[in-house]
C-alpha positions as YAML, in Angstrom:
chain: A
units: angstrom
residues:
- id: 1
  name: UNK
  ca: [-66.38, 131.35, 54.43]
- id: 2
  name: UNK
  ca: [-67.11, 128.28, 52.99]
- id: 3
  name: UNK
  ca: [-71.05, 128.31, 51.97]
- id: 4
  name: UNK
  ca: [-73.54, 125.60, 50.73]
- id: 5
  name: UNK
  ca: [-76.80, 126.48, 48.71]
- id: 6
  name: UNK
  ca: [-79.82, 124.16, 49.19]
- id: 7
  name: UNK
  ca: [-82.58, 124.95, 46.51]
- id: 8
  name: UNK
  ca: [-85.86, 122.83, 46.33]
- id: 9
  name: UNK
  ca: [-89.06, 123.10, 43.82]
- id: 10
  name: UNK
  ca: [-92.07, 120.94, 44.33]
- id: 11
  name: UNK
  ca: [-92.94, 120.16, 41.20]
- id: 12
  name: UNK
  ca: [-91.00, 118.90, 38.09]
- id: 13
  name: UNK
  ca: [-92.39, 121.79, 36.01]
- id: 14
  name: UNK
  ca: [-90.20, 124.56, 38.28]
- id: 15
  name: UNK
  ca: [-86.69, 124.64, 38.12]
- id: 16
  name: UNK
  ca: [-83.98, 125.85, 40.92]
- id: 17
  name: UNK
  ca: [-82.43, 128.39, 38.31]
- id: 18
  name: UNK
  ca: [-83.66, 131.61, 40.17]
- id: 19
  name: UNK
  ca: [-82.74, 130.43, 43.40]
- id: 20
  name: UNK
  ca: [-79.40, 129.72, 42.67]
- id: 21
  name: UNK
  ca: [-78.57, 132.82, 40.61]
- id: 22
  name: UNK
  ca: [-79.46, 135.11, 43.25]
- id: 23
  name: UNK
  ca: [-77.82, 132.94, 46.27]
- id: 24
  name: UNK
  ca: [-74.75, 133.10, 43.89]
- id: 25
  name: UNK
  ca: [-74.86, 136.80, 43.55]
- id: 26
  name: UNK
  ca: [-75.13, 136.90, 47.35]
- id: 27
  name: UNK
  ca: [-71.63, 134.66, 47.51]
- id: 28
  name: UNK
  ca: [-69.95, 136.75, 45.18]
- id: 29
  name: UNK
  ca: [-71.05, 140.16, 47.12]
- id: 30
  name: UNK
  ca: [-70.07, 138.69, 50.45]
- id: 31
  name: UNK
  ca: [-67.21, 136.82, 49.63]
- id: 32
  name: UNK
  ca: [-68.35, 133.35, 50.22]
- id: 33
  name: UNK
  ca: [-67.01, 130.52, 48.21]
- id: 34
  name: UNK
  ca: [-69.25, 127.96, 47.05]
- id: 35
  name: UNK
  ca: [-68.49, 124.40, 47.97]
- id: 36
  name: UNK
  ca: [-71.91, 122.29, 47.55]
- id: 37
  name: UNK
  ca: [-75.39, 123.13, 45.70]
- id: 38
  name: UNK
  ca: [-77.83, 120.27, 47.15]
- id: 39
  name: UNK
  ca: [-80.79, 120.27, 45.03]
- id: 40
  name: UNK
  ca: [-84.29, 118.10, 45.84]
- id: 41
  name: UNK
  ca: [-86.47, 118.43, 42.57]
- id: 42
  name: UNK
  ca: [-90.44, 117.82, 42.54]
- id: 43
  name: UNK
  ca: [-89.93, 117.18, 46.18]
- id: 44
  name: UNK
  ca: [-93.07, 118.65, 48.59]
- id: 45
  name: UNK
  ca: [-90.96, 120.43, 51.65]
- id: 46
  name: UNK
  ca: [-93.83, 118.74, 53.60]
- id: 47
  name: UNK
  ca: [-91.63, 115.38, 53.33]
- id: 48
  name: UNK
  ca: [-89.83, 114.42, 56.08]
- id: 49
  name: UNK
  ca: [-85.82, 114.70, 55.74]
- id: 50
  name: UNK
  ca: [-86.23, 110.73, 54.52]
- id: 51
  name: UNK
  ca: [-87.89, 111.77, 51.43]
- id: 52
  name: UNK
  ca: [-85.46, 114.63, 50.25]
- id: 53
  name: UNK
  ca: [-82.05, 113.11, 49.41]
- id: 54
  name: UNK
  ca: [-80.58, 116.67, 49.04]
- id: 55
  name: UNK
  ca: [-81.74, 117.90, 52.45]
- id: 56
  name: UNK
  ca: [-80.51, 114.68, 54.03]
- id: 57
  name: UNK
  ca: [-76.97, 115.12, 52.40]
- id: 58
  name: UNK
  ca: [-76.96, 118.55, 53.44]
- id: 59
  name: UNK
  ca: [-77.61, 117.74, 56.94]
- id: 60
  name: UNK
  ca: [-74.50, 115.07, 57.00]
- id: 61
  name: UNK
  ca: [-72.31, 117.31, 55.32]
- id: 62
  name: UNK
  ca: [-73.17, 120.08, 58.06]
- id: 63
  name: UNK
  ca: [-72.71, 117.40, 60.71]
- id: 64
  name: UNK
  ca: [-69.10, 116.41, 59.07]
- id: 65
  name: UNK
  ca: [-68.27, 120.41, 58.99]
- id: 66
  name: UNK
  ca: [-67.95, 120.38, 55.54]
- id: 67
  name: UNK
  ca: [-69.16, 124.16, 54.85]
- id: 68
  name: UNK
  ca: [-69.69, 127.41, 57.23]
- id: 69
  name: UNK
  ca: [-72.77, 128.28, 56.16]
- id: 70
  name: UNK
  ca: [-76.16, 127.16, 54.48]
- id: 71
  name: UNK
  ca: [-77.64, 129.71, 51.69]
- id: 72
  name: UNK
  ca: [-81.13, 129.32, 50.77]
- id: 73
  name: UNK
  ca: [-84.02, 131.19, 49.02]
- id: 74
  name: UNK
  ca: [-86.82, 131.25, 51.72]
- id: 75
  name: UNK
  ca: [-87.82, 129.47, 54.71]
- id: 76
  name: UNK
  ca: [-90.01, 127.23, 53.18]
- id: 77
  name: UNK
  ca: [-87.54, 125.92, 50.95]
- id: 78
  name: UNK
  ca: [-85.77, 124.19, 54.05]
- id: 79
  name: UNK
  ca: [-89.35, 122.61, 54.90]
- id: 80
  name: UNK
  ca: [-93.01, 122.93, 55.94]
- id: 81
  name: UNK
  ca: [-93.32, 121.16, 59.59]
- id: 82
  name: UNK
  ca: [-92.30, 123.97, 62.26]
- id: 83
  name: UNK
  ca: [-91.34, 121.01, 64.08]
- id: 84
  name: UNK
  ca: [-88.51, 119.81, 61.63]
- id: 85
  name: UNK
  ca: [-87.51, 123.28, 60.91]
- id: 86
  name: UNK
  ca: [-86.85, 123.79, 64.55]
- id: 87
  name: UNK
  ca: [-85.17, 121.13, 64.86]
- id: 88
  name: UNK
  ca: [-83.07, 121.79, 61.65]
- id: 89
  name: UNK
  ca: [-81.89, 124.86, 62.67]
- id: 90
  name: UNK
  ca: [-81.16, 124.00, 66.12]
- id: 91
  name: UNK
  ca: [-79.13, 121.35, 64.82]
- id: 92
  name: UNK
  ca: [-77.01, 124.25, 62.79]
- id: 93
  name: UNK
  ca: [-77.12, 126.32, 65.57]
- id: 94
  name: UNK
  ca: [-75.49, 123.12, 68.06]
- id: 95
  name: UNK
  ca: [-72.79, 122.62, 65.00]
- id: 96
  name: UNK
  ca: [-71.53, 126.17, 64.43]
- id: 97
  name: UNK
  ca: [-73.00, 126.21, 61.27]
- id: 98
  name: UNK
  ca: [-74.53, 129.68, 60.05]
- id: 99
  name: UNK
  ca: [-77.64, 130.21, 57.95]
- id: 100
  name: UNK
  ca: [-78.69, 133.12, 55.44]
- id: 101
  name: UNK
  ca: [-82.20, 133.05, 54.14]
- id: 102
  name: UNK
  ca: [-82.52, 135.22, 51.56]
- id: 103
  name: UNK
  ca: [-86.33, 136.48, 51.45]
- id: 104
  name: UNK
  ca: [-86.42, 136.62, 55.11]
- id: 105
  name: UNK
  ca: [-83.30, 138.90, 54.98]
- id: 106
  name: UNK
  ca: [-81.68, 136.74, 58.07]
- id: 107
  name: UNK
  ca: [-78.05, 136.18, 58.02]
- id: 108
  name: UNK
  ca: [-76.54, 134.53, 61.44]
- id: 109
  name: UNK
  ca: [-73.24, 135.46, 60.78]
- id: 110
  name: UNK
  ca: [-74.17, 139.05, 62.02]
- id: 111
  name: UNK
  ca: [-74.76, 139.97, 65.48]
- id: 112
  name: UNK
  ca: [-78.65, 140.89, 64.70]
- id: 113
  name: UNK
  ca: [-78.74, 137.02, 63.08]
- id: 114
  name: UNK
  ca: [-77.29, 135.32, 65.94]
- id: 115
  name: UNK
  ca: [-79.85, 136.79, 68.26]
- id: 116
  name: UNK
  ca: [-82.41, 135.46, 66.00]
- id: 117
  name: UNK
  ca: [-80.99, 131.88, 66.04]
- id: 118
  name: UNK
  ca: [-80.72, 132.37, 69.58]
- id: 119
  name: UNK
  ca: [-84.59, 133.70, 70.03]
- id: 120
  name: UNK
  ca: [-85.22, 130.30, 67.80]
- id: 121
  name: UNK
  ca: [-83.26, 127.99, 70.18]
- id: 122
  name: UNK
  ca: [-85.54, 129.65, 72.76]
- id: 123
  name: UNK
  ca: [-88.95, 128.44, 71.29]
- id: 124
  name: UNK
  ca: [-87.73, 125.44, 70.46]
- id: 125
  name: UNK
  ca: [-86.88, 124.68, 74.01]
- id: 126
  name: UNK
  ca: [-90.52, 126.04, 74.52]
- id: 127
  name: UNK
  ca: [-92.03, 123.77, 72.52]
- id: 128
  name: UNK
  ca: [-90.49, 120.61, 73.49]
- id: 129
  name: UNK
  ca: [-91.53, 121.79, 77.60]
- id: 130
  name: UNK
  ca: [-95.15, 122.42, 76.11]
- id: 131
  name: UNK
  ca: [-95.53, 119.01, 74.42]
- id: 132
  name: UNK
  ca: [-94.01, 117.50, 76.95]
- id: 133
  name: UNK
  ca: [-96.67, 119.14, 79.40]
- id: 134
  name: UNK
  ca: [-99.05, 118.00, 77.14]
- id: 135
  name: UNK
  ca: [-98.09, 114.44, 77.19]
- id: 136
  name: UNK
  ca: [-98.43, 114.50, 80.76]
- id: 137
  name: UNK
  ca: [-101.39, 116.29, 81.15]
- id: 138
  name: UNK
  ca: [-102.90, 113.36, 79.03]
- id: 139
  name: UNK
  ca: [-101.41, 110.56, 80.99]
- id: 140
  name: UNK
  ca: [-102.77, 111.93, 84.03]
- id: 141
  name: UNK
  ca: [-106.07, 112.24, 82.30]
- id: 142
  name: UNK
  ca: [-106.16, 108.23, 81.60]
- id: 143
  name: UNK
  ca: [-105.02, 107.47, 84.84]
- id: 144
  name: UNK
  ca: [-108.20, 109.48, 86.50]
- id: 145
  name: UNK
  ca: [-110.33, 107.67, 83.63]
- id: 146
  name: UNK
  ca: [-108.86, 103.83, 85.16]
- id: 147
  name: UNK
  ca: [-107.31, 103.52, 82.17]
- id: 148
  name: UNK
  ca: [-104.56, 100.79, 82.28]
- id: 149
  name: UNK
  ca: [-101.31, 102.65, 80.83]
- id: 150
  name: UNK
  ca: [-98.12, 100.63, 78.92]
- id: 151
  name: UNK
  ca: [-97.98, 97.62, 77.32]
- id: 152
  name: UNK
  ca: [-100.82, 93.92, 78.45]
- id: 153
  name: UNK
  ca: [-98.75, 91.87, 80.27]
- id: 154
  name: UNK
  ca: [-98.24, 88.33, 78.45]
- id: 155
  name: UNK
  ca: [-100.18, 85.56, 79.86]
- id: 156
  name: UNK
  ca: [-98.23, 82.67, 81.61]
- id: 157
  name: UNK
  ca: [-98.93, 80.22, 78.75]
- id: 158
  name: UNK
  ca: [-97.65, 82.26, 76.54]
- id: 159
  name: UNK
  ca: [-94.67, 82.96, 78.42]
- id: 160
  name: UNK
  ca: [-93.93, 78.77, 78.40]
- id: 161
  name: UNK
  ca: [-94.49, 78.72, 75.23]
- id: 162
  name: UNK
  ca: [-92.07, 80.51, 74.16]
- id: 163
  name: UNK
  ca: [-89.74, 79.28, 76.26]
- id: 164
  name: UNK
  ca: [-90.55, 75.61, 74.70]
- id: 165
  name: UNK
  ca: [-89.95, 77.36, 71.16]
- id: 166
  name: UNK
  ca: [-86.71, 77.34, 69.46]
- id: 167
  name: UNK
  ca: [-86.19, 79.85, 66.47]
- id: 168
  name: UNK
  ca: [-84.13, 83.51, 66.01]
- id: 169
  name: UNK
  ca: [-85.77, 86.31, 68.22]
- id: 170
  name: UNK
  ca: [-87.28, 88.02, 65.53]
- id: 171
  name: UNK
  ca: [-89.19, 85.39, 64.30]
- id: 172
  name: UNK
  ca: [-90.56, 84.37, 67.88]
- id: 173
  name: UNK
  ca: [-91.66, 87.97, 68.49]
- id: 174
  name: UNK
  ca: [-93.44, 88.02, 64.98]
- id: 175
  name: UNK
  ca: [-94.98, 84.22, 65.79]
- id: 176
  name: UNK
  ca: [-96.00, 85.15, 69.58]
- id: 177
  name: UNK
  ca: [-97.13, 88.35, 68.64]
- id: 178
  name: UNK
  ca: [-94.98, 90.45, 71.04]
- id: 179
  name: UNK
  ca: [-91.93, 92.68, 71.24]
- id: 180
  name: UNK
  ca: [-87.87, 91.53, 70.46]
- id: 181
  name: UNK
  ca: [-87.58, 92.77, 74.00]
- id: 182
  name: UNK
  ca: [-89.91, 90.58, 75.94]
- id: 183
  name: UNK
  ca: [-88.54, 87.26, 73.87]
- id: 184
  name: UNK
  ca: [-84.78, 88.28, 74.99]
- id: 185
  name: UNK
  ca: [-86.35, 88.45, 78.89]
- id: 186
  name: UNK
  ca: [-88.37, 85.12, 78.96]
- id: 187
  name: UNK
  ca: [-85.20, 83.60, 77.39]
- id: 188
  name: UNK
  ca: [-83.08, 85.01, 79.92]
- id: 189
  name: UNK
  ca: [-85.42, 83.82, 82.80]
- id: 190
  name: UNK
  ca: [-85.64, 80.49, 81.04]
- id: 191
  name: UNK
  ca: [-82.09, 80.05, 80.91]
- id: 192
  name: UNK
  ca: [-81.52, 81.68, 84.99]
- id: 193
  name: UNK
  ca: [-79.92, 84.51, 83.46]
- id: 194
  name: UNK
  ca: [-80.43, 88.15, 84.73]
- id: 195
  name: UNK
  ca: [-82.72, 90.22, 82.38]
- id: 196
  name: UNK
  ca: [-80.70, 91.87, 80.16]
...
């Protein structure tokens, strides 16, 4: 089995040295060969995947196949936000790729750690029903308040004047003060083409 090791510290004064030795020792036990070691130093694992270079790599190389299985010292090395971590390991668990988390003692390449990933798949799907519930719930609430939901409609002068104004979309949206999307429309209607 081809396995990857992801070790992070969050400060510059820690090192990755214990992490790896031990995740090593598990290879060599288990028989797992060693293709990548993705290391984020000094990185918080409160960042978001865009601030840890290593994590990001890691989660291409899982999406291009190119190990079996991602080794790592704890939990909290993978990242901080239950949100992201959900979603990272449903993301493994949707690509076929195992994880074994040392501290926790959970290895999904035995039947007791696939039921786990599958018990995690489960509250993930939970949590995106309850925040969607939520989102309604609150929607509903500003709609009983008179609130006016989505985006001010743009006034009719506006709308003429930027169909008067000649320039690249982007630069009409930032000078009119509205979205890419509503300067491609009043173009469109200006020119008797269907919306796009």
């Amino acid at each position: 089995m081809r396995a990857a090791l992801y070790l992070r510290v969050s400060t510059d004064q820690q090192t990755t040295d214990r992490q790896e030795r031990e995740l090593r020792e598990v290879a060599g036990r288990t028989g797992w060969s060693i293709v990548e070691v993705y290391r984020d130093h000094g990185v918080s694992g409160a960042k978001g995947r865009d601030k840890r270079p290593a994590f990001d790599a890691l989660c291409k190389d899982a999406a291009r196949r190119r190990f079996d299985v991602v080794m790592t010292w704890s939990v909290d090395r993978l990242g901080r936000s239950l949100q992201g971590l959900v979603a990272f390991l449903s993301d493994l668990h949707a690509l076929r790729v195992d994880l074994f988390l040392h501290q926790q003692g959970i290895d999904t390449t035995t039947p007791a750690g696939k039921a786990m990933f599958q018990m995690m798949g489960v509250f993930a799907e939970f949590e995106r029903a309850m925040i969607s519930e939520r989102v309604k719930s609150g929607l509903n609430t500003a709609r009983a308040k008179g609130k006016k939901l989505g985006r001010p409609r743009v006034s009719k002068a506006t709308e003429e004047a930027i169909a008067r104004d000649h320039g690249s979309v982007r630069a009409l949206a930032a000078k009119h003060r509205v979205s890419v999307g509503t300067i491609q429309r009043i173009k469109h209607q200006a020119r008797g083409e269907p919306s796009p």
